[in-house]
C-alpha positions in Angstrom: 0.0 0.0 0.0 1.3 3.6 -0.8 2.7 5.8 2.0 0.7 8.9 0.2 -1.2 10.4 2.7 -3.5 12.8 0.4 -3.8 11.6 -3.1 -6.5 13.7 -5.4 -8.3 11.0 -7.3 -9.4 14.0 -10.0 -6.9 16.6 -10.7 -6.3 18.3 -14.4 -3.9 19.5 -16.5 -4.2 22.1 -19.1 -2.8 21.0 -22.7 -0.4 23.4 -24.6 -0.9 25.0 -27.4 1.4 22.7 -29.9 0.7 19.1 -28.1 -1.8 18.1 -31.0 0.2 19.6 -34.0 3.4 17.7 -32.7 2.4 14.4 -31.5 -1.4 13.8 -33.7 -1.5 11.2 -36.6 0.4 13.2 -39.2 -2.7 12.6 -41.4 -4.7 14.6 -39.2 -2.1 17.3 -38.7 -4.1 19.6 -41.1 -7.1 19.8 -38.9 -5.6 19.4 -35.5 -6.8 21.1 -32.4 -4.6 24.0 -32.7 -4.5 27.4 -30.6 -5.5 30.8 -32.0 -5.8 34.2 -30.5 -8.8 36.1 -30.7 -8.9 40.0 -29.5 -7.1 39.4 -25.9 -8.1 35.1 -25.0 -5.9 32.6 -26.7 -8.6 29.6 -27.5 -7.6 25.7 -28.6 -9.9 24.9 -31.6 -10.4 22.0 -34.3 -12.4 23.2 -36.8 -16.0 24.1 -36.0 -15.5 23.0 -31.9 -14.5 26.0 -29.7 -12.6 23.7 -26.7 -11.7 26.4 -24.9 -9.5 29.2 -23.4 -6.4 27.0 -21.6 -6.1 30.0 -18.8 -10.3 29.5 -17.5 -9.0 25.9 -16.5 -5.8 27.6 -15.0 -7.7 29.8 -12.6 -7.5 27.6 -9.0 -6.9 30.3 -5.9 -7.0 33.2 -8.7 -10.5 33.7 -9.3 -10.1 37.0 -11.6 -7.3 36.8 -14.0 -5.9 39.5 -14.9 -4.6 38.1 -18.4 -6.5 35.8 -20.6 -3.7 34.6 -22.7 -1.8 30.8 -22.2 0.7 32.7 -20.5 -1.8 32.6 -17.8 -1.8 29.1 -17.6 0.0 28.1 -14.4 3.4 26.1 -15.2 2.3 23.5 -12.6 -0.4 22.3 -15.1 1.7 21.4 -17.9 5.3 21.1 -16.7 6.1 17.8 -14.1 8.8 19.4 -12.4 6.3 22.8 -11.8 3.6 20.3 -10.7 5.6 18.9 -7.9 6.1 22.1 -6.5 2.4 22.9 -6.8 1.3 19.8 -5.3 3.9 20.6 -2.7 2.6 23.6 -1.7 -1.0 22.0 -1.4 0.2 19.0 0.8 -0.9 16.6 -2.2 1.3 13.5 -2.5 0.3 12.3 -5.9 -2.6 12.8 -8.5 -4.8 11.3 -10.8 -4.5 13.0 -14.0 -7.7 14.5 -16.2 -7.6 16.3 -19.2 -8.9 19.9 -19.3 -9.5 21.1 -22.9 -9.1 17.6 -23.8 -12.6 16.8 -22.7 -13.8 19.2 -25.2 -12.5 16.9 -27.9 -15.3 14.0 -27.0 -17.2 17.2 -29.2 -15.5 16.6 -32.3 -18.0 15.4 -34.9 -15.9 13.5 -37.3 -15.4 10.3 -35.9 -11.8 10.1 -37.1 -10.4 13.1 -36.4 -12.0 12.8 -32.6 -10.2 9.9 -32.3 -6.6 10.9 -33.8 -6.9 14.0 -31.0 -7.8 11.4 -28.2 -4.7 9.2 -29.3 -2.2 11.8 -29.3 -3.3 13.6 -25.8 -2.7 9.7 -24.9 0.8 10.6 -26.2 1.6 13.5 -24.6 0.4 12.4 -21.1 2.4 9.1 -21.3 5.0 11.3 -21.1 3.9 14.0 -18.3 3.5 11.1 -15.9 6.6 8.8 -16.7 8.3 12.0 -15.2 7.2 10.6 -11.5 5.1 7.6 -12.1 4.9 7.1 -8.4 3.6 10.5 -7.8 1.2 10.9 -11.1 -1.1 8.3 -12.6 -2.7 9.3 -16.1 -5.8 7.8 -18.1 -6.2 7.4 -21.3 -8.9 9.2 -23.5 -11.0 6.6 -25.8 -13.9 6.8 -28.2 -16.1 4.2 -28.0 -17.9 4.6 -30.8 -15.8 1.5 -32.5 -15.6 -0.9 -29.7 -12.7 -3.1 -31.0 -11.0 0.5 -31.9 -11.7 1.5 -28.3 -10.3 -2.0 -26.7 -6.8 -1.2 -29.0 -6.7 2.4 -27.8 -7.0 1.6 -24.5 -3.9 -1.8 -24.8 -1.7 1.1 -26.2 -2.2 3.6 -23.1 -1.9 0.9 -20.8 1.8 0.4 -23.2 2.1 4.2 -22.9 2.0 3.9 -18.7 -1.7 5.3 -18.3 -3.5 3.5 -15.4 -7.0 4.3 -16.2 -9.0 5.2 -19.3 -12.1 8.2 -19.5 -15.0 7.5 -22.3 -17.7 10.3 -22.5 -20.3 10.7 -19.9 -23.0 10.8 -21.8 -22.4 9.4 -25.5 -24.6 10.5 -28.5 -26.5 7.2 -28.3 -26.8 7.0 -24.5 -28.4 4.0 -24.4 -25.6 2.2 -26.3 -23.8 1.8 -22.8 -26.8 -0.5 -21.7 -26.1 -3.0 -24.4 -23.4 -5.8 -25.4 -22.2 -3.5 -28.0 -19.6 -2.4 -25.9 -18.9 -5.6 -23.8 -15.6 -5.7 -25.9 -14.2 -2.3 -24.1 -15.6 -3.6 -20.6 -14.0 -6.6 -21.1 -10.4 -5.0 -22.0 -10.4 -2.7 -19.2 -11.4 -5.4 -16.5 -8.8 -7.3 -18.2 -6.0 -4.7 -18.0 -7.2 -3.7 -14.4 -8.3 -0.1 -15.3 -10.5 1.9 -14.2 -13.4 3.6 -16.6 -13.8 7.1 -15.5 -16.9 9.0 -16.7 -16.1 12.6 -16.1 -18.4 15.8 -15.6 -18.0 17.9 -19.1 -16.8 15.1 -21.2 -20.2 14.8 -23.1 -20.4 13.4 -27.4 -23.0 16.7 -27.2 -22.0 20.0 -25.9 -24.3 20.8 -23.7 -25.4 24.3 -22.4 -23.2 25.7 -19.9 -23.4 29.1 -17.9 -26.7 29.4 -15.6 -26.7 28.3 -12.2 -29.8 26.3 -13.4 -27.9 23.8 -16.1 -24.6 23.5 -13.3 -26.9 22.2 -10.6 -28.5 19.2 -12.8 -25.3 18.1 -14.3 -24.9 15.5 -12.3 -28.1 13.9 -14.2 -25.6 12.7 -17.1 -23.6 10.0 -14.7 -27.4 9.0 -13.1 -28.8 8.2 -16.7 -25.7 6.4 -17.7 -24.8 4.5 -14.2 -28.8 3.1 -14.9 -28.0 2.1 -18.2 -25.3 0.4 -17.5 -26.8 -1.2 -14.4 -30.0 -2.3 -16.4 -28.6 -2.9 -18.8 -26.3 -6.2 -17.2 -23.2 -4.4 -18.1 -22.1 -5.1 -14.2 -24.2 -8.5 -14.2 -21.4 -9.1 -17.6 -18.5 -7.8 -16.0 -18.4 -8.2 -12.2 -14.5 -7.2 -12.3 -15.3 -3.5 -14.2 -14.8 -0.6 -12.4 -16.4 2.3 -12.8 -15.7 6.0 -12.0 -18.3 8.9 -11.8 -15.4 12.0 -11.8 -16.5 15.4 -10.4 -19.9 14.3 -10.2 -20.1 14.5 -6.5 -21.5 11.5 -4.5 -24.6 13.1 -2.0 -27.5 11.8 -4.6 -26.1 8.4 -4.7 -27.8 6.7 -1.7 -31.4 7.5 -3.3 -30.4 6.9 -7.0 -29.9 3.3 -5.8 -32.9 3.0 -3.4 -35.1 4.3 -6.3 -33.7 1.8 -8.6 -34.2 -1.1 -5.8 -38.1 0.0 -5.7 -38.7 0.2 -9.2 -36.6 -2.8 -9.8 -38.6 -5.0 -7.6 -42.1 -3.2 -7.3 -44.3 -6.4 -8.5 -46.1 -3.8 -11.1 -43.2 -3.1 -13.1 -41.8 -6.5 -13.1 -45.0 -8.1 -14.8 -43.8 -6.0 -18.0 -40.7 -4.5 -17.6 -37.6 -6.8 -19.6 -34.5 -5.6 -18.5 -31.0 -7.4 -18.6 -30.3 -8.2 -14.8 -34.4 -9.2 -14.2 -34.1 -12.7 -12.5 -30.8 -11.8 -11.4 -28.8 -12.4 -7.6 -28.4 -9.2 -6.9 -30.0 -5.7 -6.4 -29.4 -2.7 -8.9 -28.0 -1.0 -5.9 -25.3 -4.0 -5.3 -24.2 -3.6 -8.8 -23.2 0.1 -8.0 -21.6 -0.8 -4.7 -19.6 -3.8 -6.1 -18.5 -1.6 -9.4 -18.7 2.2 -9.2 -16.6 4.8 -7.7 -16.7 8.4 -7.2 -14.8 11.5 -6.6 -15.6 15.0 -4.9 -13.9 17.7 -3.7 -16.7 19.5 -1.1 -19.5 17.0 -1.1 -20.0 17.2 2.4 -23.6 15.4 2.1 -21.4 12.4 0.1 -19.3 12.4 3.1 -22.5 12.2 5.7 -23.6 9.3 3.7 -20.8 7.6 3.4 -22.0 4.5 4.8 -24.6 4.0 2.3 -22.2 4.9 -0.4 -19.5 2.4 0.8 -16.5 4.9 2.0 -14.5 2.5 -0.1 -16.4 3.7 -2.9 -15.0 7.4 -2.0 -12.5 9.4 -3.3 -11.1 13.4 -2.8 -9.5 15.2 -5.4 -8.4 18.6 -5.7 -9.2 19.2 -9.3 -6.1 21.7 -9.6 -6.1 23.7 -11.2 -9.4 24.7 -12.1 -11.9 27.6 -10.7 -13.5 24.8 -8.6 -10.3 23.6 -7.1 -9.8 23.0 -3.4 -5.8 24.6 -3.8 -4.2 25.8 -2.4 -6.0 25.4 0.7 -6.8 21.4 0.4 -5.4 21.0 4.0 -7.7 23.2 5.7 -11.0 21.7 3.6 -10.0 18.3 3.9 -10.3 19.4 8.1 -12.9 20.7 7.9 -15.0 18.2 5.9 -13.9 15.2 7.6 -13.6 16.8 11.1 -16.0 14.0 12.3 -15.3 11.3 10.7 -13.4 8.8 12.5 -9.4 8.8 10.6 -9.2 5.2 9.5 -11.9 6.3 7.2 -10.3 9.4 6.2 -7.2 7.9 5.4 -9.4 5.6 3.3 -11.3 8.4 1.1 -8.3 10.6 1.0 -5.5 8.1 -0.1 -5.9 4.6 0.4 -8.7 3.8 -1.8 -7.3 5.7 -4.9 -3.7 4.2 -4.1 -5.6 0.9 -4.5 -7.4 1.5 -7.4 -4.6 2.9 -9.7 -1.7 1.3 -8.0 0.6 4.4 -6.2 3.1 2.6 -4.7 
């Protein structure tokens, strides 16, 4: 088990301007995600997607800017060496690594071009954490959209070092991750022992951003694909798959599985209902409890209901260095939040169960 004593199960790090030009398929290089500057904000683009302005996921414990160029961006999120420091100052041992403008490329329409971009982040991050592979797991983008594609992107970032892979939350044909289509992808990643991460943001769709309104309900994608998978036997299939709901917090979960349980077994719906696990041994919520995992940073309701969640199930994260992140002050939230919570299970939702599920040694 790793001596880490805080490891952020969700941080980010903010891609440079050249990484797709320099390490994409050099058939794609044409089209690649590029950077351009418009009036005063530098943005990364691929043809009709807008990604995003690399310094508004560079803004952790600087809420206002005062440039909006990449020269914002801090070093920590793209440089190793600066990340240590950063880390460092946080009292973060090690880090699960997210892409931030990379999530954006799940947007891409054409199929092969989405993909290329996906495969050469892959690239670049093999690299970033081979600096301090002790201290900084990664996890591979993959489209799923070609499962057998999918299970061969995700062999070559577990080559590449990556520990984990990250589909979309919420793919254009959601109800695609309810069926065997996909069982090839399952199957690889409970094979390779890595963890599936569904990440807030990472969406085929864009979806609308900027109200208070659409930033509360987020958290609806990972509920209507965690009960697609679960009724749809994807669990029942794949006992050893493990899931990971990322920056969706973990306060709803309790009742998302007790209202799966009721429907599941209300005598009503079973007369007509068909779906994959009915007949089965176990409950929908037994699926989630055996398979799925989730991160947070202030869910102080997911900590409160720990017990129902399973606080093995649980993991912090920082999310440096986005506007939501917990840095630099992780120390004094992370004692605050778990001021009554007895330490053994501390120690288990701030270190030990991410150690154990990506293998920090």
């Amino acid at each position: 088990m790793a001596s880490h004593r805080v490891i952020s199960a969700d941080s980010h790090i903010v891609e440079t301007g050249d990484l797709w030009k320099t390490h994409i398929d050099p058939a794609y290089r044409d089209r690649a995600p590029h950077m351009v500057r418009e009036g005063d904000t530098d943005w990364i683009v691929c043809e009709e997607t807008r990604m995003g302005p690399p310094f508004g996921y560079s803004t952790a414990g600087n809420k206002h800017p005062t440039s909006r160029l990449a020269d914002a961006v801090y070093p920590g999120a793209y440089d190793p060496d600066a990340r240590l420091k950063d880390m460092a100052r946080d009292g973060v041992d090690a880090e699960v690594i997210y892409p931030s403008l990379g999530l954006r490329a799940f947007n891409i329409p054409d199929v092969g071009l989405r993909r290329a971009s996906l495969e050469a982040y892959n690239r670049w991050l093999g690299g970033f954490v081979a600096a301090y592979p002790h201290k900084l797991k990664g996890l591979a983008m993959v489209d799923s959209t070609d499962p057998a594609l999918a299970s061969q992107t995700m062999r070559t970032g577990h080559q590449l070092g990556l520990s984990g892979a990250l589909i979309t939350i919420e793919a254009e044909e959601p109800e695609r991750y309810g069926t065997e289509e996909l069982d090839p992808l399952w199957h690889t990643a409970d094979e390779l022992n890595m963890p599936v991460s569904l990440h807030i943001l990472s969406n085929e769709k864009p979806i609308k951003q900027g109200s208070h309104i659409h930033e509360t309900l987020q958290h609806g994608f990972i509920q209507h694909t965690l009960a697609t998978m679960v009724f749809g036997g994807v669990f029942q299939r794949h006992p050893g798959l493990r899931v990971i709901s990322a920056e969706n917090d973990a306060g709803w979960a309790p009742y998302f599985m007790e209202r799966m349980d009721y429907l599941f077994t209300d005598p009503r719906r079973q007369a007509y209902q068909d779906y994959a696990i009915k007949g089965g041994d176990l409950l929908p919520s037994e699926y989630v409890l055996r398979n799925v995992g989730f991160t947070f940073q202030r869910d102080a309701s997911g900590v409160f209901v720990r017990s129902l969640v399973k606080v093995s199930n649980l993991m912090w994260a920082s999310d440096y260095p986005h506007n939501d992140s917990t840095w630099p002050n992780s120390q004094e939230l992370i004692a605050r939040l778990f001021a009554d919570v007895p330490e053994a299970e501390t120690r288990q939702i701030v270190a030990e169960n991410a150690a154990a599920l990506y293998g920090f040694s």
